[in-house]
DRENTI-699114 format. One record per residue (C-alpha): chain; residue in one letter; x, y, z; residue number from 1. Coordinates in steps of 0.1 Angstrom, whole numbers, plus 5000, padded with zeros to 4 digits. Layout:
+----+----+------+------+------+-----+
! ch ! aa !   px !   py !   pz !   i !
+----+----+------+------+------+-----+
!  A !  A !    X !    Y !    Z ! NUM !
...
+----+----+------+------+------+-----+
This chain:
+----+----+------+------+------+-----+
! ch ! aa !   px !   py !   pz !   i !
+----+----+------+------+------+-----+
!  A !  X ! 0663 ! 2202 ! 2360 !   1 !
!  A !  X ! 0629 ! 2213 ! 2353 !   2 !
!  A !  X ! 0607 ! 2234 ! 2372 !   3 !
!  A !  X ! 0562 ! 2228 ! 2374 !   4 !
!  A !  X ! 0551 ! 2260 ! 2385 !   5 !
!  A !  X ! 0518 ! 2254 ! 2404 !   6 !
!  A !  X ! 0494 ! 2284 ! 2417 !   7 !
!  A !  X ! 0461 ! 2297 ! 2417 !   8 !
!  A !  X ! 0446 ! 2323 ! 2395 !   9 !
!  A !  X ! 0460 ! 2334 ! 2363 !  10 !
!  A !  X ! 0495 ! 2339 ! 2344 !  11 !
!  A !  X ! 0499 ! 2374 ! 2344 !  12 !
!  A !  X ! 0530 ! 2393 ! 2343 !  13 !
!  A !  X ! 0533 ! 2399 ! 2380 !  14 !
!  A !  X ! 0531 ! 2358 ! 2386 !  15 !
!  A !  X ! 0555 ! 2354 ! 2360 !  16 !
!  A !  X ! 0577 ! 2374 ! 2377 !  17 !
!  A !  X ! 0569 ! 2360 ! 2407 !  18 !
!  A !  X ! 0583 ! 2327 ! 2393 !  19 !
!  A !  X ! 0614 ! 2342 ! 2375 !  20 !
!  A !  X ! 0627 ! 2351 ! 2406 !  21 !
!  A !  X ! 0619 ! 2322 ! 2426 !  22 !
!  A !  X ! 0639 ! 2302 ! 2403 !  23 !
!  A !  X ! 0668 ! 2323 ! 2401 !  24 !
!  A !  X ! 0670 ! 2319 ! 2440 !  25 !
!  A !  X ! 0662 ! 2280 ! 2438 !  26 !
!  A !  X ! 0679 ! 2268 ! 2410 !  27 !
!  A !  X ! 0715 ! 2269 ! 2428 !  28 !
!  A !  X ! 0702 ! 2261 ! 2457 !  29 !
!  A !  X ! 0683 ! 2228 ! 2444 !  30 !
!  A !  X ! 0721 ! 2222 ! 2424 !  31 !
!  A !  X ! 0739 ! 2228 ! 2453 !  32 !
!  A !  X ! 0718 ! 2201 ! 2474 !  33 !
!  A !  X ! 0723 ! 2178 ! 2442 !  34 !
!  A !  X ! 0761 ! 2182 ! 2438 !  35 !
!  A !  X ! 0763 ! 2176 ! 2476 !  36 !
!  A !  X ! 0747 ! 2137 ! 2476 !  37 !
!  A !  X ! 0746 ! 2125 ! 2442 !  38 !
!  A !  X ! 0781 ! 2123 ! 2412 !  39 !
!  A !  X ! 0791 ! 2151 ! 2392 !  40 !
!  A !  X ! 0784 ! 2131 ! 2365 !  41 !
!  A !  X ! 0746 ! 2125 ! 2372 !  42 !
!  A !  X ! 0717 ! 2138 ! 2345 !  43 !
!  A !  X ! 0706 ! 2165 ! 2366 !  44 !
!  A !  X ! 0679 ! 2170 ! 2333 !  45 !
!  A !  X ! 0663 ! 2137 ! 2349 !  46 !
!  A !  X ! 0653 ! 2161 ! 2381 !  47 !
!  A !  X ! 0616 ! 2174 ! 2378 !  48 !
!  A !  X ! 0602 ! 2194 ! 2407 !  49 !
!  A !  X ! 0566 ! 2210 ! 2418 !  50 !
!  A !  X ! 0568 ! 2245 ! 2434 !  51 !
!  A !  X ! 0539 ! 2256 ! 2449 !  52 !
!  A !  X ! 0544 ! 2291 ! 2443 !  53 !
!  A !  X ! 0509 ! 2298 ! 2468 !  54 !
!  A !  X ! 0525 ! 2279 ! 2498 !  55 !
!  A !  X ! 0555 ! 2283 ! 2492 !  56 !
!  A !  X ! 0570 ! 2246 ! 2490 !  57 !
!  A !  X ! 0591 ! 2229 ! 2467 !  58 !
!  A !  X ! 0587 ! 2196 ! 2465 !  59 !
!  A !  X ! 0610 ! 2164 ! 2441 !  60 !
!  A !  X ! 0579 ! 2156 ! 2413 !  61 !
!  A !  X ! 0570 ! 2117 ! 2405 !  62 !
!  A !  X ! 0583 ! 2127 ! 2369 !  63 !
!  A !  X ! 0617 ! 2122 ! 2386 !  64 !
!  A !  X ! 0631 ! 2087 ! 2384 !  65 !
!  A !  X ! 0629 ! 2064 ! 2415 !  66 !
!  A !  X ! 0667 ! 2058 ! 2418 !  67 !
!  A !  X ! 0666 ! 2093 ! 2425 !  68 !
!  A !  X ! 0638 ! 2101 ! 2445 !  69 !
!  A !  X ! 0655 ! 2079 ! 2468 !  70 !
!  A !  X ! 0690 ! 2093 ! 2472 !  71 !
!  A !  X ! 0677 ! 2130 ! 2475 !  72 !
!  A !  X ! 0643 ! 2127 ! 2497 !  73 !
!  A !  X ! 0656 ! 2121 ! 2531 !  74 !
!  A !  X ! 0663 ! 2157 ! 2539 !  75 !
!  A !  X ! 0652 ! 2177 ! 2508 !  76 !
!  A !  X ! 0621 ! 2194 ! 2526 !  77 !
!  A !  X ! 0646 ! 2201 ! 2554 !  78 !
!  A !  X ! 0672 ! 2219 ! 2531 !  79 !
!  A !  X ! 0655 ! 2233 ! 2504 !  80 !
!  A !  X ! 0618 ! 2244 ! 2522 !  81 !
!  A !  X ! 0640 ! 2266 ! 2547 !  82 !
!  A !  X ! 0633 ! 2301 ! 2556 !  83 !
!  A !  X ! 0656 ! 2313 ! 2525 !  84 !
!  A !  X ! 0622 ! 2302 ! 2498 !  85 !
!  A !  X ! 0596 ! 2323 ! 2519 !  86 !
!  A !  X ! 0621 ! 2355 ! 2516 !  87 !
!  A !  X ! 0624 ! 2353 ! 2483 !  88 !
!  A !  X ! 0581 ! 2355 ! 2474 !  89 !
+----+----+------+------+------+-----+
């Protein structure tokens, strides 16, 4: 899975940071979520998502194929947008 790391102003240290951590905590979460609705088997590389790193939302990119998109949007924003991301920032 890749990560698009989207926020304003500039890529210091403190942002990259910032972004370190918010992946160690979403990363699992985000596989977890996967693993749960789609085969162990899937090409989890094939998952591409936007985090706005300002508001604080995560959200499945249009890099990500539609046969996807489709399996894992229904509740996405509902699991992975939860009160765990804003603790983390």
């Amino acid at each position: 899975m890749t990560f698009n790391w989207v926020f304003s102003g500039d890529d210091n240290p403190a942002m990259q940071r910032t972004c370190i951590d918010l992946e160690y905590s979403l990363r699992p979460r985000i596989m977890r979520f996967l693993l749960s609705r789609l085969d162990v088997d899937t090409d989890f590389s094939m998952f591409y998502f936007d985090v706005d790193v300002d508001k604080k939302w995560v959200s499945i990119s249009e890099k990500t194929p539609q046969e996807y998109m489709l399996k894992i949007s229904s509740d996405f924003d509902q699991t992975i947008n939860g009160s765990s991301f804003t603790s983390v920032a």
